[in-house]
C-alpha positions, 0 to 999 in steps of 0.5 A: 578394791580391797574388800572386791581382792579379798573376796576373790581370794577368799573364795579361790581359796575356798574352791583350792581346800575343797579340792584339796579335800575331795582329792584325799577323800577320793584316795585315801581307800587306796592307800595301803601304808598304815603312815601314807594315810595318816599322812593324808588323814592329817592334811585332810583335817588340816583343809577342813579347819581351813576351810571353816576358817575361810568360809567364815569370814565369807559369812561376814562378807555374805559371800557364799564361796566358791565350788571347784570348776566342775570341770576340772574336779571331773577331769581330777577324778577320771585320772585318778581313777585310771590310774588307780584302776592300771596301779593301786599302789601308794606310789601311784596315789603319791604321784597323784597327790603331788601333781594336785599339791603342784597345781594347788601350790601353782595357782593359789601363788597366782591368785595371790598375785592377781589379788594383790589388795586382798586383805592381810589376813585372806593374804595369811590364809592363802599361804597356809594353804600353799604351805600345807600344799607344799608339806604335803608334797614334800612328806609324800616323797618317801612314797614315790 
């Protein structure tokens, strides 16, 4: 049961730092302030040092991850991009990077609970990535 929660876990994670991810790539040619981007270039690192991390220990496991629902990543980029197309300034791609944080923040708590025999370090992962979520929201704020 362990090792099952743990793979599950590791691989919602994997799915939530390649959202994550896309997400910046997606509207960072957008971002007007020289800080905004930093902002997200930084965050965006951050995902992908994650990401190494979690698709690592995947390895071990000889799983292969999960990708986004393509659904939902498609649904993601259709708003950003009539968004962007009705308002491109940094207050809009704000607004779309907090709303994603939440969603982020929001199911990657619930996996967490779902996968309550996950391992403590998958356990350690999933919150780094819920913790980065949420500092990403709240270092935005300025450019709501």
């Amino acid at each position: 049961m362990i090792e099952n929660d743990t793979i599950k876990l590791l691989r919602e994670c994997d799915s939530g730092t390649e959202m994550g991810i896309a997400s910046i790539e997606d509207v960072l040619p957008n971002v007007k302030s020289k800080e905004f981007r930093r902002i997200l270039s930084t965050c965006g690192d951050e995902h992908k040092k994650l990401e190494k991390e979690i698709r690592s220990l995947l390895d071990r496991y000889g799983d292969e991850g999960k990708d986004p629902n393509p659904l939902v990543k498609g649904m993601s980029w259709m708003k950003t991009n009539v968004m962007l197309a009705m308002d491109e300034s940094d207050k809009t791609v704000a607004d779309l990077m907090t709303d994603g944080c939440n969603m982020g923040v929001k199911s990657l708590n619930r996996y967490l609970n779902q996968y309550d025999a996950a391992d403590e370090v998958s356990k350690d992962i999933a919150k780094r990535l819920i913790n980065l979520e949420e500092r990403l929201a709240i270092d935005i704020r300025c450019f709501l």
